[in-house]
VOMIMI-332886 format. One record per atom (N, C-alpha, C): residue in three letters; y, z, x; atom name; residue number from 1. Coordinates in steps of 0.02 Angstrom, whole numbers, plus 50000, padded with zeros to 5 digits. Layout:
+-------+-------+-------+-------+------+------+
: lumke :     y :     z :     x : balo : sero :
+-------+-------+-------+-------+------+------+
:   ala :     Y :     Z :     X :   CA :  NUM :
...
+-------+-------+-------+-------+------+------+
This chain:
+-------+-------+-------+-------+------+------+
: lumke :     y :     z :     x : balo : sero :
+-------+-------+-------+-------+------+------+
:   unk : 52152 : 45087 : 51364 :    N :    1 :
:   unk : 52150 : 45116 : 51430 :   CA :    1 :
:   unk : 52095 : 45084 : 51472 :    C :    1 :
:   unk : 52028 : 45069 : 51447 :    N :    2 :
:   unk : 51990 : 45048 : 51481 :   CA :    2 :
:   unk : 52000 : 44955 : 51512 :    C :    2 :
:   unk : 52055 : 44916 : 51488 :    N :    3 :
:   unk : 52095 : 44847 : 51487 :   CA :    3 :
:   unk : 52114 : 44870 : 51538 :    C :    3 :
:   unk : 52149 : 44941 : 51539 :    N :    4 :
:   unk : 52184 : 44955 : 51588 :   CA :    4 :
:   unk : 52159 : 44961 : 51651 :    C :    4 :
:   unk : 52113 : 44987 : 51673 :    N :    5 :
:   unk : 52065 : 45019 : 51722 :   CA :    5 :
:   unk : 52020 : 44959 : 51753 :    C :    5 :
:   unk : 51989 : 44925 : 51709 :    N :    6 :
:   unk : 51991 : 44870 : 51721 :   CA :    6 :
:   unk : 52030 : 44800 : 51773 :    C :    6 :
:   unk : 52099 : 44787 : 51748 :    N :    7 :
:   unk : 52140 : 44750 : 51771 :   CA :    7 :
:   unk : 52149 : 44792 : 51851 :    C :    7 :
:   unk : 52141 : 44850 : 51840 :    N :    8 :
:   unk : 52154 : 44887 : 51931 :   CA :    8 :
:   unk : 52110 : 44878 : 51950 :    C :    8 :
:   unk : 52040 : 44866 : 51917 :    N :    9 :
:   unk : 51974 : 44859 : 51959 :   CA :    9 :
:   unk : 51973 : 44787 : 52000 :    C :    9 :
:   unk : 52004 : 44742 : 51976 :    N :   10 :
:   unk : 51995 : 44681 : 51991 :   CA :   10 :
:   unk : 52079 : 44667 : 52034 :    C :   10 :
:   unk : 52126 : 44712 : 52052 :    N :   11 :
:   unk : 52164 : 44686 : 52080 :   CA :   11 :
:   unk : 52129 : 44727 : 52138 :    C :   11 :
:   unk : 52110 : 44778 : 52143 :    N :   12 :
:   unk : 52091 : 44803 : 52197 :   CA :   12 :
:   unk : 52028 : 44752 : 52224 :    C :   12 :
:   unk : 51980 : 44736 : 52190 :    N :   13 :
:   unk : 51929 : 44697 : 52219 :   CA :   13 :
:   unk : 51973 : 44627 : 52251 :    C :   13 :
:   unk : 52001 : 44590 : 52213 :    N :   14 :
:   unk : 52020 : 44542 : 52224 :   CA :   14 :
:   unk : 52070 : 44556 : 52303 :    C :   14 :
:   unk : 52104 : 44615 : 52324 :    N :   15 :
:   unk : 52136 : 44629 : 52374 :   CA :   15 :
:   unk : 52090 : 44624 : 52427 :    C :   15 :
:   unk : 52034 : 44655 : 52392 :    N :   16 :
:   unk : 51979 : 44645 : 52460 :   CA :   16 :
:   unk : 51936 : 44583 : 52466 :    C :   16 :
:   unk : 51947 : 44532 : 52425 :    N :   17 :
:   unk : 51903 : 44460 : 52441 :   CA :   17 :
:   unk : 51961 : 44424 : 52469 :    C :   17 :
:   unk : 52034 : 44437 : 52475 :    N :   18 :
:   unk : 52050 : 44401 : 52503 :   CA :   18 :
:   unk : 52123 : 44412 : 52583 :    C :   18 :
:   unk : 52092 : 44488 : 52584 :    N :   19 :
:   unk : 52121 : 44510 : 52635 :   CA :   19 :
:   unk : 52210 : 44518 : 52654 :    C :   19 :
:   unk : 52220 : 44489 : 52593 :    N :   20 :
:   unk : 52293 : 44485 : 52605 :   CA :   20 :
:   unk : 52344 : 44557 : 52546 :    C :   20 :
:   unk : 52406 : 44578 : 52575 :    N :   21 :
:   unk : 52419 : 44614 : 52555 :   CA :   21 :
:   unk : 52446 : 44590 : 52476 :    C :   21 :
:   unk : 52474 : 44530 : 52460 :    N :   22 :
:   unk : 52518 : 44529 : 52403 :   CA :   22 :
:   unk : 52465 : 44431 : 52379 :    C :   22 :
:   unk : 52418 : 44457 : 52326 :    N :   23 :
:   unk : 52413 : 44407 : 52297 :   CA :   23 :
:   unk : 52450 : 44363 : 52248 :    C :   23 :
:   unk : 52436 : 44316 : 52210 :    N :   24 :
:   unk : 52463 : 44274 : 52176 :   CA :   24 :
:   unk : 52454 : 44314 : 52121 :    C :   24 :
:   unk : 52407 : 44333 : 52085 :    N :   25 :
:   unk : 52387 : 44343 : 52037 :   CA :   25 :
:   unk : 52396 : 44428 : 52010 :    C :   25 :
:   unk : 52418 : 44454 : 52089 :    N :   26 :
:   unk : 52431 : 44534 : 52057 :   CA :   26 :
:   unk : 52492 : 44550 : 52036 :    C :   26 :
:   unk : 52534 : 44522 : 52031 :    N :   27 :
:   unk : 52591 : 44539 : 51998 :   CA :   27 :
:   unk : 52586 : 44550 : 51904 :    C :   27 :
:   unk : 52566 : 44483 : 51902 :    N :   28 :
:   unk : 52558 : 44480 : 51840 :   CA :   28 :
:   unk : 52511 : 44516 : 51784 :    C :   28 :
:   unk : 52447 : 44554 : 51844 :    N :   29 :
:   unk : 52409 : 44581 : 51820 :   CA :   29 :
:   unk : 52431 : 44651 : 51824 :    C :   29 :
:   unk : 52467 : 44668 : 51864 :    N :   30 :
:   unk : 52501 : 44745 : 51861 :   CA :   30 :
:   unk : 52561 : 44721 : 51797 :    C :   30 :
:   unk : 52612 : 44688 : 51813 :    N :   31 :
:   unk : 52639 : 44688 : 51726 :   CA :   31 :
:   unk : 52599 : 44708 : 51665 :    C :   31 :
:   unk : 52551 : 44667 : 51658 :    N :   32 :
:   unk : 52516 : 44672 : 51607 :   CA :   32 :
:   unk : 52495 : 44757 : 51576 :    C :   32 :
:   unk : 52454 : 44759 : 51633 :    N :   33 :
:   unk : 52436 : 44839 : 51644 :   CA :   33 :
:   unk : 52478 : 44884 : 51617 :    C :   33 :
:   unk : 52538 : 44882 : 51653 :    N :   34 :
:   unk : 52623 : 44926 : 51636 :   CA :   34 :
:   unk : 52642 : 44889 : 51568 :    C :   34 :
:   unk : 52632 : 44844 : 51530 :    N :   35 :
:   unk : 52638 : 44849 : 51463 :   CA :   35 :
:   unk : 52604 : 44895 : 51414 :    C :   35 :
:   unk : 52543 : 44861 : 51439 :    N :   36 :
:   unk : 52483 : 44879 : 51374 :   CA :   36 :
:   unk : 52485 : 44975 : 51380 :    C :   36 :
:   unk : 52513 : 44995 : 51455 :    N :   37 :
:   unk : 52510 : 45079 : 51455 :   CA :   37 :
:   unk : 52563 : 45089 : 51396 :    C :   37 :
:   unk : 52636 : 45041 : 51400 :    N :   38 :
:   unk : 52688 : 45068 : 51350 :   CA :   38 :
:   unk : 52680 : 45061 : 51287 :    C :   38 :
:   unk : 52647 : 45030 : 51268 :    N :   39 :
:   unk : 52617 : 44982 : 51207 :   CA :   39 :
:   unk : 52573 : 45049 : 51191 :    C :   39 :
:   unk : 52540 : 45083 : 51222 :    N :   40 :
:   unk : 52487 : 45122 : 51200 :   CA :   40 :
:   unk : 52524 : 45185 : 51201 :    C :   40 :
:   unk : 52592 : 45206 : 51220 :    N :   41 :
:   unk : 52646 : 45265 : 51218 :   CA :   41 :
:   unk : 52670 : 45254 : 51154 :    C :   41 :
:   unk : 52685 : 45195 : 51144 :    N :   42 :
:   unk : 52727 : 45183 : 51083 :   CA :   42 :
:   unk : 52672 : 45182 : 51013 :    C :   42 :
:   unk : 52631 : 45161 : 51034 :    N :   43 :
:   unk : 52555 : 45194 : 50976 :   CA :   43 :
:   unk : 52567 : 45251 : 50945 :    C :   43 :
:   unk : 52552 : 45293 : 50996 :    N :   44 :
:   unk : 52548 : 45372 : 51011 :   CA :   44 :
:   unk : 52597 : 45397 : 50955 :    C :   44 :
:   unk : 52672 : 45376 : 50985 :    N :   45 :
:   unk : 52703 : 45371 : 50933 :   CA :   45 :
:   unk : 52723 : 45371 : 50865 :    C :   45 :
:   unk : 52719 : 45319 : 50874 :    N :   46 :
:   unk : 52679 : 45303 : 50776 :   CA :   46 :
:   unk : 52660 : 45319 : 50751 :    C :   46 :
:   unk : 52595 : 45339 : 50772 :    N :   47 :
:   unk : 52539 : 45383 : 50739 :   CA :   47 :
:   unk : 52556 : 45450 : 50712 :    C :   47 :
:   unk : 52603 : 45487 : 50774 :    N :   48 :
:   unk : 52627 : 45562 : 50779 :   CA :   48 :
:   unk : 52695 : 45541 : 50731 :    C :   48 :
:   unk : 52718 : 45515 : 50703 :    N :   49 :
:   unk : 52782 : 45490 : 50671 :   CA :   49 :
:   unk : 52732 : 45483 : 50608 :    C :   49 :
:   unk : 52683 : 45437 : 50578 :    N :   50 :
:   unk : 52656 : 45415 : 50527 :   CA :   50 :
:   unk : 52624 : 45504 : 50514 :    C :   50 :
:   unk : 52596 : 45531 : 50538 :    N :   51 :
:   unk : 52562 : 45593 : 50541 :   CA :   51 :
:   unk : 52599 : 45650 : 50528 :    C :   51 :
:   unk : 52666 : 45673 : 50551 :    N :   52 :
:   unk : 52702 : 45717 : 50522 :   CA :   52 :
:   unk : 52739 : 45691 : 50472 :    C :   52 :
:   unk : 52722 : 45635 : 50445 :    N :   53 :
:   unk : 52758 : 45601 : 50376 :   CA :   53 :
:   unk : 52698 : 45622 : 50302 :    C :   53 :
:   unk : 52648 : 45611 : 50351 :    N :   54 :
:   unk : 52602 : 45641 : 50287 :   CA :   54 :
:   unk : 52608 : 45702 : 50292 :    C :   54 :
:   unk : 52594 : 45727 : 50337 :    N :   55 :
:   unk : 52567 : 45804 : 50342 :   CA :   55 :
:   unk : 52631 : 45859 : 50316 :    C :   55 :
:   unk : 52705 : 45815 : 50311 :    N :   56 :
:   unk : 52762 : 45863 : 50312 :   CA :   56 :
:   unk : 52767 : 45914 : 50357 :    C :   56 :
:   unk : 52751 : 45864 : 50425 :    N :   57 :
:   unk : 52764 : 45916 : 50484 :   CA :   57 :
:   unk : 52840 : 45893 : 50517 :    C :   57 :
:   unk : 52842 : 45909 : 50564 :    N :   58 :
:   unk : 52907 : 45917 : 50621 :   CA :   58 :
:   unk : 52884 : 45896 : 50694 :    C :   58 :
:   unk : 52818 : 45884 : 50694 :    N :   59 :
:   unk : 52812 : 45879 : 50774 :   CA :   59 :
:   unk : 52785 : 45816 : 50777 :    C :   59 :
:   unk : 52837 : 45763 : 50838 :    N :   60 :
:   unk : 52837 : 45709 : 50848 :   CA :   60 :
:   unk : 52813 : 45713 : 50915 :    C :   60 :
:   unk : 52779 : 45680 : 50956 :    N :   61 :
:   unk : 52735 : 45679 : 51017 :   CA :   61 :
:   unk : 52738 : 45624 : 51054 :    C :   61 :
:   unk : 52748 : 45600 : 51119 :    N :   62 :
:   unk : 52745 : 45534 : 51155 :   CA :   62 :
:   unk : 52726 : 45565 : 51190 :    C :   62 :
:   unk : 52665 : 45506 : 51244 :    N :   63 :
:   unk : 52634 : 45514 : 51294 :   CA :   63 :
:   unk : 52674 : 45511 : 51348 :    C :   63 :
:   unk : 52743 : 45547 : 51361 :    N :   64 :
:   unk : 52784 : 45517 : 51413 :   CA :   64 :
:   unk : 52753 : 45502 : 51484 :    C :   64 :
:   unk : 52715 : 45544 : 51500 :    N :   65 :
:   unk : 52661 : 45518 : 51567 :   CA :   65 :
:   unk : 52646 : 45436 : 51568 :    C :   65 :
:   unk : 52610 : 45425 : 51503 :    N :   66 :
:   unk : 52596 : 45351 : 51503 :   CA :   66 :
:   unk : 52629 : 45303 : 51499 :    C :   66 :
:   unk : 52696 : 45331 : 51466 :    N :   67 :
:   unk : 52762 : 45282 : 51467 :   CA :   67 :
:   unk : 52761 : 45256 : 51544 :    C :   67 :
:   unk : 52791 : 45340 : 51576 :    N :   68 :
:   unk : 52816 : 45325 : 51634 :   CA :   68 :
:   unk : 52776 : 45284 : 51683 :    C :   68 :
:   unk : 52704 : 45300 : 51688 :    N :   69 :
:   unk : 52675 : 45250 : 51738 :   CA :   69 :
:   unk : 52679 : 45176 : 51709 :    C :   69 :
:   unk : 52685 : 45168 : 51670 :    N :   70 :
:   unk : 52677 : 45090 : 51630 :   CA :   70 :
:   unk : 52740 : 45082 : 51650 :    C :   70 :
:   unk : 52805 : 45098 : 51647 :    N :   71 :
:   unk : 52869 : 45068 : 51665 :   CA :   71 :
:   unk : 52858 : 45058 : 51759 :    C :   71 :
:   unk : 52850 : 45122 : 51774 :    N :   72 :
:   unk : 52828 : 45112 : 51870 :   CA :   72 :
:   unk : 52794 : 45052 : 51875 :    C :   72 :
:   unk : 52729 : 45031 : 51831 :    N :   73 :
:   unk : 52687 : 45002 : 51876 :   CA :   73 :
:   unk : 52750 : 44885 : 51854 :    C :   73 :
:   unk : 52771 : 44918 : 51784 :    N :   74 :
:   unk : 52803 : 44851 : 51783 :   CA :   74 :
:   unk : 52837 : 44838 : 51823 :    C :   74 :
:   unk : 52882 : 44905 : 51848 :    N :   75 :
:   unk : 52958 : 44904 : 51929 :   CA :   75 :
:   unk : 52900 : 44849 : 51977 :    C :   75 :
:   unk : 52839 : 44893 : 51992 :    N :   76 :
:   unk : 52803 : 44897 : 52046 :   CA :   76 :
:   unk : 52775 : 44798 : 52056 :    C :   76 :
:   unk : 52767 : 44777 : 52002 :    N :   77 :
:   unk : 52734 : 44704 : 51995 :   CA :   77 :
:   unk : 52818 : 44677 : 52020 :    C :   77 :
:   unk : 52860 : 44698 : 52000 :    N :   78 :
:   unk : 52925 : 44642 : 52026 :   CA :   78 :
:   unk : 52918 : 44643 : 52099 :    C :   78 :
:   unk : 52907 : 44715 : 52147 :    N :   79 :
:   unk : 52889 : 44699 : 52212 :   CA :   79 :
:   unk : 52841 : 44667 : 52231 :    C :   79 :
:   unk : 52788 : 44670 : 52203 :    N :   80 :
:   unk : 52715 : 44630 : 52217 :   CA :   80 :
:   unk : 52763 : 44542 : 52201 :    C :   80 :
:   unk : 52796 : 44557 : 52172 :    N :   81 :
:   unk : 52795 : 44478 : 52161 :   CA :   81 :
:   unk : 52821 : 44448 : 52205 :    C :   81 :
:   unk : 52897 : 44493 : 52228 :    N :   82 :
:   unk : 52937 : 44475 : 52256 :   CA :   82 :
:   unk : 52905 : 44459 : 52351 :    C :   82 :
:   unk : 52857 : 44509 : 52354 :    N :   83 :
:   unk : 52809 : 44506 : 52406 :   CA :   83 :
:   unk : 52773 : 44457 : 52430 :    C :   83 :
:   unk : 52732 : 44416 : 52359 :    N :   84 :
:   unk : 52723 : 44351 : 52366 :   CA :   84 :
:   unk : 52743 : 44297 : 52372 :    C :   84 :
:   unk : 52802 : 44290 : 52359 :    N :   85 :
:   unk : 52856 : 44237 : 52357 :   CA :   85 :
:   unk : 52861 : 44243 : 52434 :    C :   85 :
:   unk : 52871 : 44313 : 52470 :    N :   86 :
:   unk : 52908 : 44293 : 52558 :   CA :   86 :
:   unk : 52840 : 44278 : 52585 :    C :   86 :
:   unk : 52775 : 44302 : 52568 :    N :   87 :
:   unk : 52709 : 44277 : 52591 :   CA :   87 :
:   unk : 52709 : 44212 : 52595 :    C :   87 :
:   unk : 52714 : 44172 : 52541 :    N :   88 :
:   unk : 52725 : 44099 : 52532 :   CA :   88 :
:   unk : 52762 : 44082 : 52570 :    C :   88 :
:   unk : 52836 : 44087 : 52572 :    N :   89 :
:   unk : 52870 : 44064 : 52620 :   CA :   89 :
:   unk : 52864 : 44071 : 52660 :    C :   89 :
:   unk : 52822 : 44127 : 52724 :    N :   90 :
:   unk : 52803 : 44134 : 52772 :   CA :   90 :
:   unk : 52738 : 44085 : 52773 :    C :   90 :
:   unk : 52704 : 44079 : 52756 :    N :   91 :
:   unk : 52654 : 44021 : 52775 :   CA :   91 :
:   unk : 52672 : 43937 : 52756 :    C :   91 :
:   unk : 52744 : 43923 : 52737 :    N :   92 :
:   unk : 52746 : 43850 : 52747 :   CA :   92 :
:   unk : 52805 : 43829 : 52802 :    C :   92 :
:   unk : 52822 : 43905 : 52825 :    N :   93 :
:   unk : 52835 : 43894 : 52911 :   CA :   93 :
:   unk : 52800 : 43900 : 52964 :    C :   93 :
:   unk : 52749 : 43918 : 52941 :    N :   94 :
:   unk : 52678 : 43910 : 53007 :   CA :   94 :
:   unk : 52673 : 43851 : 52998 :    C :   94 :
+-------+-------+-------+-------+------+------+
């Protein structure tokens, strides 16, 4: 989580050193982000799966919150991306 918090710290800074709405580099860094959240759902997982295997319990647990923002924020990097691409093309018609 803190990889996570992180990578937003620096897309947000980086939004503000360079004034523009859709950088190069934030797409990829919001993907990332929206993995490592699902990656860390699917942990959760495991653990709660490996854990009622020992324990001879019944209760299986996902962070669906963290799923879900990790799938949003991956949707969300295809617009950032897609954002940058018409940015680009808008500045090699100026």
């Amino acid at each position: 989580m803190t990889v996570v918090f992180d990578i937003i710290r620096s897309i947000l800074d980086s939004s503000e050193e360079h004034k523009a709405g859709f950088g190069k580099d934030v797409p990829s860094m919001l993907k990332t982000a929206g993995i490592l959240l699902v990656i860390v759902s699917l942990v959760c997982l495991a653990t709660s799966i490996i854990c009622s295997m020992i324990t001879s319990g019944t209760k299986i647990c996902i962070n669906e919150i963290t799923f879900t923002i990790g799938l949003f924020m991956i949707c969300l990097s295809k617009f950032f991306d897609y954002g940058s691409k018409l940015e680009q093309d808008a500045e090699e018609l100026i």
